[in-house]
C-alpha positions, 0 to 999 in steps of 0.5 A: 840572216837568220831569224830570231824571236823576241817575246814581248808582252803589252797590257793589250797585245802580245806580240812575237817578232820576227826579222831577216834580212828581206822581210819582218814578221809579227805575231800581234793579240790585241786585247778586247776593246782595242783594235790595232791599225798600221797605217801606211804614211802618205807617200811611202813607196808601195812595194812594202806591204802589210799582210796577215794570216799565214799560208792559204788565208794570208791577206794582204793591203797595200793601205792600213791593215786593221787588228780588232780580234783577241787573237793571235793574228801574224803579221808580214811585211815584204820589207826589213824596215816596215817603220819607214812605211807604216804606223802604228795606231793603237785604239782603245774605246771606254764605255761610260754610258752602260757602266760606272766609269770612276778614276780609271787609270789608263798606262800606256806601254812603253815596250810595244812597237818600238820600231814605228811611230805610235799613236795610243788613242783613248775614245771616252763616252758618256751620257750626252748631258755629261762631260769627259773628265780627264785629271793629270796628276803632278807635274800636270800638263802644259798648253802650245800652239798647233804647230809647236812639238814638246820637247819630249816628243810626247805631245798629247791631242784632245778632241770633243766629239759634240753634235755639232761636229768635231773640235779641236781642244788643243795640243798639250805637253807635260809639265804644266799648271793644267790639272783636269780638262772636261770635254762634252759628251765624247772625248779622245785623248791621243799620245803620239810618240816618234819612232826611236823615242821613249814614252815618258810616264803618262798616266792619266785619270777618266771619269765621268764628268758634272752635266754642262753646257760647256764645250770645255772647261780648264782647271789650272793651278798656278804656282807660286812665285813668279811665274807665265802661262800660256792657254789657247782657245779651241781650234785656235788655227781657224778659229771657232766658227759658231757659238760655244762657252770655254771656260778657265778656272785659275787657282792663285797661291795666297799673297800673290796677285795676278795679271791677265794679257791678250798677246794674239787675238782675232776678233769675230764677224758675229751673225748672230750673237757677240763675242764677250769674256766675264771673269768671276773673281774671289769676292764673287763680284763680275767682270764682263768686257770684250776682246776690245777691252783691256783685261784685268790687272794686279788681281788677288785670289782665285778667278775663272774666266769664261769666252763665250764665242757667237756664229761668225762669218770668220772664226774667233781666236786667242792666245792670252797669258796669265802671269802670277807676282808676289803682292805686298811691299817687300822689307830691304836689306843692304849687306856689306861684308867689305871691312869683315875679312873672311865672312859670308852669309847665308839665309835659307827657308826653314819651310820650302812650302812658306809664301816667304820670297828672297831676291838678292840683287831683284833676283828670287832665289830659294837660298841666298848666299852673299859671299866675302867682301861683297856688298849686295841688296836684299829684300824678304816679301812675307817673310815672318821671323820663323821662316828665315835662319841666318848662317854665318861662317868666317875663315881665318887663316893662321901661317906660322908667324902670324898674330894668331899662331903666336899669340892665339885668337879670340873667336868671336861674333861680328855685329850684323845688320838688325835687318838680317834675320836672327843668327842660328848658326855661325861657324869658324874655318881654322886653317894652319900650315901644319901643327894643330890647333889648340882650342880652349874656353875663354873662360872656364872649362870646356864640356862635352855634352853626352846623353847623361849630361847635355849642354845648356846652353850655346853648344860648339861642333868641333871638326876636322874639315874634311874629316870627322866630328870630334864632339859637341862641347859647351863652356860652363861652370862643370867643365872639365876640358881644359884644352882641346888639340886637333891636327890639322884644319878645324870647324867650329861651329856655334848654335844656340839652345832654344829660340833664341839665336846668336846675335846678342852674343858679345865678346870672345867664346872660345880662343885658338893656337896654333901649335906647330909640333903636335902630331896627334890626331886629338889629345884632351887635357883633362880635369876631373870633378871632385864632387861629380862625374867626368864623361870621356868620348871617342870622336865622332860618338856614338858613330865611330873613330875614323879608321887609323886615327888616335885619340888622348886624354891626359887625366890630372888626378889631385893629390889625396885622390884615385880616379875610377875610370869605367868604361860605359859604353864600348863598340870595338869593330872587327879589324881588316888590318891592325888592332884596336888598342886602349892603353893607360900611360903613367906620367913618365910614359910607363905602359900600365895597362893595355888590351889589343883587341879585348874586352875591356873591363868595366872599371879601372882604378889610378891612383895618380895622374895617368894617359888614356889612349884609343887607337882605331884598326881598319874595320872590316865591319862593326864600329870603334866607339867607347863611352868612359867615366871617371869618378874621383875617390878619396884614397882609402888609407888617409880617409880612414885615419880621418874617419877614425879620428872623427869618430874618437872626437865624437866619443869624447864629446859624448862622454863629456855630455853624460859626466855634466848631465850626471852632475848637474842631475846629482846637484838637482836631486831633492834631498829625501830627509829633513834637514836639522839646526845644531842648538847649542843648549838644549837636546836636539828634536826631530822637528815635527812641523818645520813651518809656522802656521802663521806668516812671519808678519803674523807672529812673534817667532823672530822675538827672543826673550833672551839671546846667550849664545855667540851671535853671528856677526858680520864684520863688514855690515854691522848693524845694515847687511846688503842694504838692509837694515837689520830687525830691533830687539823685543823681550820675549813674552811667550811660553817657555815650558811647552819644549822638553828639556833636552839633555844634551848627554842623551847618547840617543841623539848624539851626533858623529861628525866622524872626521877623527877629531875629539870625540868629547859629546858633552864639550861645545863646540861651534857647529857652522863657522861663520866664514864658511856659512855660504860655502859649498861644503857643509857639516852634517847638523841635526834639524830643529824646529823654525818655532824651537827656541833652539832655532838659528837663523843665519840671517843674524848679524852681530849687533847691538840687538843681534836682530836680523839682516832682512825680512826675507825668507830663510836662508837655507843650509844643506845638510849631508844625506848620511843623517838618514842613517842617524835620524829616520824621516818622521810622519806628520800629523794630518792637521800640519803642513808639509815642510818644505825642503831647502835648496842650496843658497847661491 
């Protein structure tokens, strides 16, 4: 056979390797600090030997052949199968003493020498007062006897080298609850792996270690839960011979407790000295006792224990056991899913690092599953209301001809035991024959919650089993779903919003059909908001539609109204085969609009109810997604004929407003000329002071020395006029000369009525007829004086004394505006008083 060459290379040694048929050849270049050893096995034939070097300076050994120079050096053994006859030990020394030794990694290679039976040997030294620290990160390492192997076949040594001698500290697999050992003075860690087997990952930490006295010291963590470990003392096959301390020290999860048991023990003859075990507890209180005594039991916290071992004709022993349990007293539930058809239960950890423990059945289990119709026993030990979540599902089947494919059923959520966490999810598992199921709100409408608009409340995840979702829905009073069909076998699965959970939910949720001839994969019937935005979403959104699959959404538009769809959001993929297809279908199942793998536009206006319907391709890349609205809007037409006949009423009324305010200021606007009395004798004056000086009860202005005219009389009063009785007469005893004579032909004050009757000035005539006295139209009348015998008030009644009807004030006539044209307004003198102006008498 002819030779071939394989490069290998090491963290310490290069190596070449050559091989025929007769012999096995290698170039080896051990790194410094390392020394290469083949040590031939006890017994092995001797035919097969080591030699190095080539040519002229090639030696040769029949025993081990030693490799320390960091060069290349070849290697020839006169056999094909060196492995059978030679090991390898590979030997690398750390220095502590002259350098500063902090965490040094040490990898041992997994490549080398694969073909012999390896020992990698590590010697650490350190200054004689200190201890070798060896740390072993996760998963740590595990305790056996002498005589047992790992079941990796990885199985490490550790030895102290003190000055009493060497002692064995154990033998050690990986996997365990052991997290750092320290050994005085000098150690040596030894990995031995069989021929033919991997090295599993090993690397392990050296430092240099706190002074002590103690020969070696064990750092374990025990884990949570239950659980047994095993630990040895040193040369633990003959026992320790002469007086050294080994100590323990044992970390104890929270809520747990622990139990110490000797399970092999070989008690020493002392020369000197005895043999005692102190263990130290949490509470920092001691315990010391003897091998004869019984060791602690059902402890919390952490301890250490510490063996001290005395000169002894035989040697001391022992192998004991440290199991960790639960404490406190668990909280029991019995379960019983007999007379619930289709329900399991399920309860999980939401915190796999909470000291929470389940057993079911007295077994501890890190997730409880109970399944349908079985009955089972609890217990929760430490377990708060926030370390727990209860999941329910329940399967109902549906065949056709059953209650629930003719006349639906209601979805609702069984009682469950108050000792049972709270509910946070409960799911329904719809399977039909074929057909689909229909899926409606018990009350009101259905919703799908979308980022613009999320549920609130108790949300709904709709999905084909084995398929995709089709969304999250909620029923409140916004819905606009009124149902929901889906092809096939259907989830449906109930979470709550917030902390709270499901249990206090009563009555149905949601009601299913089933519906034998559909062959869709998903239609919704849609209801759009009048006031408000509709939200429309292809399945599983914002992921995409499942390839080849369809959706529908059959849109009621209300008379009066156009539907404006917008399309939001849209991720159209690139298609391997077929196209990806939106369409718009009028009620009569005419093609409106369609776009085949095209942009879609971002509105669409409908002015009655219409089909949408979206059709996935078989992407090659890219998603089929679409986020839609509709909006409703008043069609354009009638609203303008109401916005117009809005706005004609309101100008009515606004006219209407400006006609009564013009008239009711017209009829509170002061008069600006003085008004005059008609006398029937005598001429008519502009009245210079209108008013008395006096009060009426002052003066003698209402006393007449004679009265020749017609007085006015009311006919229905007489001598009393609305309750009044009327003033008595009085002969007038006042001046009569201080009033000019008036003619009444003076054509400087005469007066026009200008309504084209007689034109006679000089013939009489009644100014004021009495019937019309209080009436709104009034004759134009000059005014007089109040203090001019020509003075008429119309208080007067036609009586015996023709004297007033009341004492009250005068009623006022309102004379027509056009006399400022005849009779100009004339100045007061400064010493009289400004005549008030009358208002109309109501």
């Amino acid at each position: 056979m002819g030779s071939c060459l394989v490069p290998v290379l090491t963290g310490f040694i290069l190596m070449h390797i050559h091989q025929n048929s007769e012999c096995y050849k290698i170039e080896v270049t051990p790194d410094s600090d390392t020394t290469v050893f083949f040590r031939r096995k006890a017994g092995q034939d001797l035919n097969c030997t080591a030699c190095k070097g080539e040519g002229p300076s090639e030696t040769c050994q029949n025993s081990d052949l030693k490799l320390d120079d960091p060069v290349l050096t070849t290697v020839n053994f006169n056999c094909s199968q060196p492995g059978d006859v030679f090991n390898v030990e590979i030997s690398q020394g750390i220095d502590c003493t002259a350098t500063v030794c902090n965490n040094i990694a040490v990898h041992p290679d997994s490549t080398r020498f694969l073909d012999f039976t390896r020992s990698f040997i590590w010697d650490v030294k350190v200054p004689s007062s200190n201890t070798v620290q060896l740390d072993f990160p996760a998963p740590g390492m595990r305790q056996i006897k002498p005589s047992e192997h790992c079941l990796t076949k990885n199985t490490y040594t550790i030895i102290s080298f003190h000055r009493a001698g060497r002692t064995s500290i154990g033998t050690f697999c990986r996997n365990g609850t052991i997290s750092r050992i320290q050994v005085l003075y000098k150690g040596r860690v030894a990995l031995e792996v069989p021929k033919g087997t991997e090295l599993n990952p090993s690397d392990f930490k050296v430092s240099v270690g706190p002074e002590s006295k103690t020969l070696v010291e064990v750092d374990s963590k025990l884990p949570r839960g239950e659980s047994f470990e095993d630990f040895f003392t040193p040369e633990y096959t003959k026992g320790l011979l002469r007086e050294h301390n080994i100590k323990w020290n044992f970390a104890v999860e929270p809520s747990h407790n622990f139990t110490v048991k000797y399970l092999d023990k070989t008690e020493p003859e002392c020369q000197t000295g005895a043999a005692s075990i102190e263990y130290l507890f949490e509470d920092q209180s001691v315990l010391t006792k003897t091998l004869k005594n019984d060791p602690p039991e059902n402890k919390k916290g952490d301890f250490s224990m510490t063996l001290a071992s005395c000169n002894a004709k035989n040697g001391l022993s022992l192998n004991f056991e440290v199991s960790v349990f639960r404490g406190g007293t668990p909280k029991f539930c019995s379960v019983d899913l007999q007379n619930e058809e289709g329900l399991s239960l399920q309860v999980e950890k939401k915190n796999p690092m909470s000291y929470c423990e389940m057993k079911m059945n007295s077994l501890v289990q890190e997730k409880i599953v109970v399944p349908a119709g079985s009955k089972v026993e609890l217990s929760f030990l430490d377990c708060s209301v926030d370390d727990l979540q209860l999941m329910a599902t329940k399967t109902i089947d549906c065949p056709s001809g059953s209650t629930c494919a003719v006349s639906g059923t209601d979805l609702t959520i069984p009682s469950l035991d108050t000792c049972l966490p709270a509910l946070h999810q409960f799911t329904w598992l719809l399977r039909v024959p074929a057909g689909s199921i229909d899926l409606s709100a018990h009350k009101g409408e259905l919703h799908q919650s979308v980022p613009e608009k999320e549920c609130n409340q108790i949300t709904f995840l709709v999905s084909e089993i084995g398929g995709s979702n089709i969304g999250q829905f909620c029923s409140n009073g916004e819905g606009t779903i009124q149902k929901i069909q889906i092809k096939g076998n259907v989830s449906i699965t109930a979470t709550p919003k917030g902390a709270q959970g499901l249990s206090q939910e009563k009555g149905p949720l949601l009601k299913a059909s089933l519906n034998p001839k559909f062959s869709e994969n998903v239609v919704y019937s849609v209801l759009p908001l009048v006031m408000g935005s509709t939200y429309l979403t292809t399945p599983n959104w914002p992921d995409g539609m499942m390839p080849s699959t369809s959706v529908t959404w059959a849109v009621q538009v209300p008379s009066d109204y156009q539907a404006e769809l917008m399309f939001t959001n849209v991720s159209q993929p690139k298609c391997a085969s077929g196209q990806a297809v939106v369409e718009i279908w009028s009620q009569d199942l005419q093609l409106i609009q369609s776009w085949r793998d095209q942009t879609l536009p971002p509105t669409v206006i409908q002015q009655q109810s219409f089909y949408l319907n979206m059709s996935n391709c078989e992407p090659k890349s890219e998603r089929f997604a679409v986020l839609a609205k509709i909006t409703l809007q008043r069609e354009t037409k009638k609203f303008l004929g109401i916005i117009l006949a809005v706005v004609g009423i309101l100008l009515l009324l606004l006219i209407i407003a400006l006609i009564a305010v013009c008239v009711i200021r017209k009829k509170k606007k002061p008069m600006a000329n003085r008004s005059s009395i008609y006398m029937p004798r005598g001429k008519p004056i502009l009245p210079g002071n209108a008013t008395f000086p006096k009060t009426r009860a002052d003066n003698e202005s209402h006393v007449y020395a004679s009265i020749e005219e017609q007085p006015v009389v009311d006919g229905n009063t007489g001598p009393w006029s609305n309750g009044h009785q009327v003033d008595t007469y009085q002969p007038y005893t006042g001046p009569t000369d201080s009033i000019p004579a008036v003619t009444e032909s003076s054509p400087e004050y005469t007066l026009d009525r200008g309504d084209g009757r007689s034109r006679d000035k000089d013939a009489y005539q009644p100014f004021l007829n009495p019937t019309s006295t209080f009436m709104s139209a009034r004759p134009r009348t000059p005014l007089i004086s109040q203090s001019s015998l020509g003075f008429e008030d119309r208080r007067m009644v036609q009586n015996e004394l023709n004297t007033f009807k009341s004492a009250g004030d005068i009623i006022p006539i309102r004379l027509s505006t056009d006399l400022s044209r005849l009779h100009p307004q004339l100045e007061s003198d400064s010493d009289s008083f400004h005549e008030t102006e009358y208002e109309e008498a109501m």
